[in-house]
N, C-alpha and C positions, 0 to 999 in steps of 0.2 A: 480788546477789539482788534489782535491782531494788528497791527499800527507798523508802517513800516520804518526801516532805520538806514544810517548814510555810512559810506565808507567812501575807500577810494584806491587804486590799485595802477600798477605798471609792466612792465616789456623789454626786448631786445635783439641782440645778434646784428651783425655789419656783413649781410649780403645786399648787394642793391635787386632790389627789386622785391624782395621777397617780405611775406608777412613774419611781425614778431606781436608777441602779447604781454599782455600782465593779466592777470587773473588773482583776486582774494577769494581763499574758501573758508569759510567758518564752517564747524560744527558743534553742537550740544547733544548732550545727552539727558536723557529724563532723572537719571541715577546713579550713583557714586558707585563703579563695577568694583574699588577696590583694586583693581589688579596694576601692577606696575605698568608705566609708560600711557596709561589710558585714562585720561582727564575727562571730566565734566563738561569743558568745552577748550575748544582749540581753536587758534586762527595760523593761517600761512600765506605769505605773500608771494605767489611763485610769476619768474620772470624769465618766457621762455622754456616753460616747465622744470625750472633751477628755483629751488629756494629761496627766496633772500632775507625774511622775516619771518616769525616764530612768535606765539605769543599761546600761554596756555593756563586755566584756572589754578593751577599748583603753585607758580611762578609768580602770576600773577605782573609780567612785563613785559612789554615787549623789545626784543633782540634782534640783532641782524645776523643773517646765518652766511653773510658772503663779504672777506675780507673789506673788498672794495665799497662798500655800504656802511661800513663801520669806521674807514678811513674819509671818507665822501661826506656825510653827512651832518647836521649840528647835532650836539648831543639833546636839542630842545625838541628835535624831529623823533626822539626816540622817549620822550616825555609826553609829548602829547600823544602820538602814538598809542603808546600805554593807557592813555586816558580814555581812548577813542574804543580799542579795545576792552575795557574793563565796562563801558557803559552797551556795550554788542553782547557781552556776556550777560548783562542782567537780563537786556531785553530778548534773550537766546530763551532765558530762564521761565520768563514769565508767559514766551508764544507755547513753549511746549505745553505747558500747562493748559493753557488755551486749546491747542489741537487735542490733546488729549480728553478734553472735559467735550469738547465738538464730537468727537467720536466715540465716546462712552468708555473711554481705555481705561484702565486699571493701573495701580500704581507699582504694580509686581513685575509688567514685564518691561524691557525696554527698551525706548524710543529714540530716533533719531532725526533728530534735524539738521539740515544743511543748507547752505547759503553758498551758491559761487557765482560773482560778476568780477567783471573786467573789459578790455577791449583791445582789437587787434588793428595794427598800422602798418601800411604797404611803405617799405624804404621808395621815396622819388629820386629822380635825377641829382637832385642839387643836394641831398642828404639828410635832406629833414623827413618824417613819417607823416603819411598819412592816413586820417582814418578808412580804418578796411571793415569790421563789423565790431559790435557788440553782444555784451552778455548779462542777463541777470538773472539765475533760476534757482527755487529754490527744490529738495525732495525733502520729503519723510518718509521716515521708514523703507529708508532706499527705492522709492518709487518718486517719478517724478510728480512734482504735487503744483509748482506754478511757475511762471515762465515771463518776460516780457519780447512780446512782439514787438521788433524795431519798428519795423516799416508801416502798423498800422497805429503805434504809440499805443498799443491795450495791451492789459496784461491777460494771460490764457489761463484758463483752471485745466488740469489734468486729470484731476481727480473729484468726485463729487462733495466731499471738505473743503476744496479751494475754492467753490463758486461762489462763498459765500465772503472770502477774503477778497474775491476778484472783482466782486460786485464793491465794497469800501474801496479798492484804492483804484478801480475805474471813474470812479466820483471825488477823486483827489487830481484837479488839473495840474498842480504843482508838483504831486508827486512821480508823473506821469513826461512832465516836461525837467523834473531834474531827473530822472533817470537817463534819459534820452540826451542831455546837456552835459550830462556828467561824461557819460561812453564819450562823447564827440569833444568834447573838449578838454575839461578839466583832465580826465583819466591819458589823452592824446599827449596834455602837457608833460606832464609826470612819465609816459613813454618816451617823449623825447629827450626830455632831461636824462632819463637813468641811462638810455640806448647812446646819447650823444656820450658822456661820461665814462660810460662803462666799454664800450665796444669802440670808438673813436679814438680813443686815450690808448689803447690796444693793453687792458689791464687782460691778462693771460689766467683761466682758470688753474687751479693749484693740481689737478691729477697728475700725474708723471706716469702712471702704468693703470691695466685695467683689472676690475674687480669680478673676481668670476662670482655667480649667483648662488647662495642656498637654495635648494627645490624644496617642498615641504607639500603633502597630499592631505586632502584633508576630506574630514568627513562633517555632514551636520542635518539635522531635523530639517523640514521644512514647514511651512503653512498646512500641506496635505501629507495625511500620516501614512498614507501609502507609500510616500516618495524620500528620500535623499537628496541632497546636493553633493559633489563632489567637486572638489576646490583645488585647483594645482595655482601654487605660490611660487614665484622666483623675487626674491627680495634683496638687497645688496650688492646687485652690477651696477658696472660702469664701464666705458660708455651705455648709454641708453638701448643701442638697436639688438632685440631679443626676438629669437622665435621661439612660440610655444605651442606645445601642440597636447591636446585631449583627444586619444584613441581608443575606439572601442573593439576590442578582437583587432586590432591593429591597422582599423579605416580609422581616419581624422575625422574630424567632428567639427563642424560648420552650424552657422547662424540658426538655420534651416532644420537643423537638430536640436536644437534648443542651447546651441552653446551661446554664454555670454561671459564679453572678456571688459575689466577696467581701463584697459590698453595701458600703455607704461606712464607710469604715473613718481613724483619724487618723493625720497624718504628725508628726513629730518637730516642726516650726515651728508646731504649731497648724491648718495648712491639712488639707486632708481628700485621698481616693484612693476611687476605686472601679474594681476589675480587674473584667471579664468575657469566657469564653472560651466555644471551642467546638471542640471533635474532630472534623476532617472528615475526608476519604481525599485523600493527597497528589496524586493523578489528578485531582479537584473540579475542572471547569474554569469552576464559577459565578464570578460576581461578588459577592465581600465586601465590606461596608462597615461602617464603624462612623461611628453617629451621637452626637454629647454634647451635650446642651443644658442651660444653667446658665441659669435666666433670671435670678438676681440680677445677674449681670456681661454681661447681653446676649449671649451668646455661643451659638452654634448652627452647629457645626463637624460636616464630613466625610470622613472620612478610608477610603481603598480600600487594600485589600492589591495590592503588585503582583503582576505573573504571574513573578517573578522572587525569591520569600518569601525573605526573608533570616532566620539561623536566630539567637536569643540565649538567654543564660540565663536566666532567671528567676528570682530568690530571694523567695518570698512571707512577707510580713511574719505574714500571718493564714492558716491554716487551715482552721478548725475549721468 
């Protein structure tokens, strides 16, 4: 019955004034792809969009992916942890089943589920955080599927398979009042703990130089067999701030055009990724391009689709 489950998550950076976050993402998948690097299900605790914990069904523990969290912490926090995770993963296991049986799917193709909350905290005067907004949303099938509203404490269906999850955990007052206690408090604690610790102690990230990006273009099927997606990848920079651009005969390509982008998102080594695509008709005889420009690592590459689209999977880390 869909039945919802607890986590909890953290934040950072030492500007006064300004917001920092934590965010947990989990995702599952309905099936074992086989393919290296690509689990059943994964979790990550990102702090400030930095990594700092790692947990995935192969492993089976969970890790800290940031010196100072491995030095900081009891080794009991990364026990339970692992507990806490391994029981996210069953129940990953048992909703897809459930979504899929709701929507009549089939066991051949594959599904995904994702899960991202956390909460964001304004630096005050005196140095402690406070809270700035919250989060708890989940998608399938990289479409947004349910969401909770802060400020009216209900959860939204997005799609017409969630009205039905929306309507149980709308008639769960507890569920509804720890979600809403959780953001505000508990998850505020755990921001100020990691932010006071981490960025107060002035522990210094480990980069010394910056990491220019792989570009990679990609092609793949969509839902409508008329159409294509074209995907431009930059994966493997660092610092974070990238421009990318999707060109058609050599205009940019805006919202407006159907482009959509992940915005920079973090990879497992600390380096960063920003996907963005676009839906054209598989006929398009324009000319595609993608642009990337990292000016930390000098880098200002371009890369064209051939007239020969080669087709891949795709597994998206992010969603929402």
């Amino acid at each position: 019955c869909f039945n919802p489950v607890v986590v909890f998550f953290f934040k950072l950076r030492c500007q006064s004034f300004k917001t920092h976050s934590l965010y947990y993402i989990y995702t599952g998948l309905s099936k074992d792809l086989g393919l290296p690097g690509i689990h059943n299900f994964t979790a990550m605790g990102l702090l400030d969009n930095r990594m700092i914990d790692y947990f995935d069904s192969e492993t089976q523990k969970k890790v800290p992916k940031q010196t100072w969290m491995k030095d900081r912490l009891d080794p009991e926090y990364w026990v339970k942890g692992t507990q806490s995770r391994q029981s996210k993963q069953q129940w990953f296991e048992v909703n897809i089943n459930i979504l899929k049986d709701r929507m009549r799917q089939n066991d051949t193709d594959l599904h995904v589920l994702q899960w991202m909350h956390g909460c964001e905290g304004e630096v005050q005067p005196d140095g402690n955080m406070k809270f700035y907004r919250g989060m708890d949303r989940y998608s399938y099938d990289g479409n947004d599927f349910l969401s909770f509203d802060f400020a009216h404490s209900v959860w939204v269906a997005h799609m017409p398979a969630a009205e039905e999850t929306k309507r149980k955990w709308d008639d769960v007052p507890v569920l509804k009042d720890y979600t809403k206690g959780y953001m505000e408090n508990e998850c505020m604690q755990w921001l100020n703990k990691f932010w006071k610790s981490y960025v107060c102690s002035n522990i210094k990230l480990r980069f010394v130089s910056p990491a220019p990006p792989e570009v990679y273009v990609l092609t793949r099927d969509t839902n409508i067999e008329s159409n294509i997606s074209l995907t431009c990848l930059a994966t493997g920079f660092y610092p974070q701030d990238i421009i990318t651009w999707i060109k058609r005969d050599g205009r940019k390509l805006y919202r407006e055009d159907g482009l959509e982008s992940s915005g920079v998102r973090p990879n497992e080594d600390d380096t960063f990724q920003r996907r963005d695509s676009v839906e054209i008709l598989r006929k398009d005889k324009s000319k595609y391009t993608c642009e990337v420009i990292h000016e930390a690592s000098s880098v200002n590459v371009t890369r064209e689709w051939g007239k020969n689209l080669f087709l891949v999977l795709t597994c998206f880390s992010f969603c929402f």
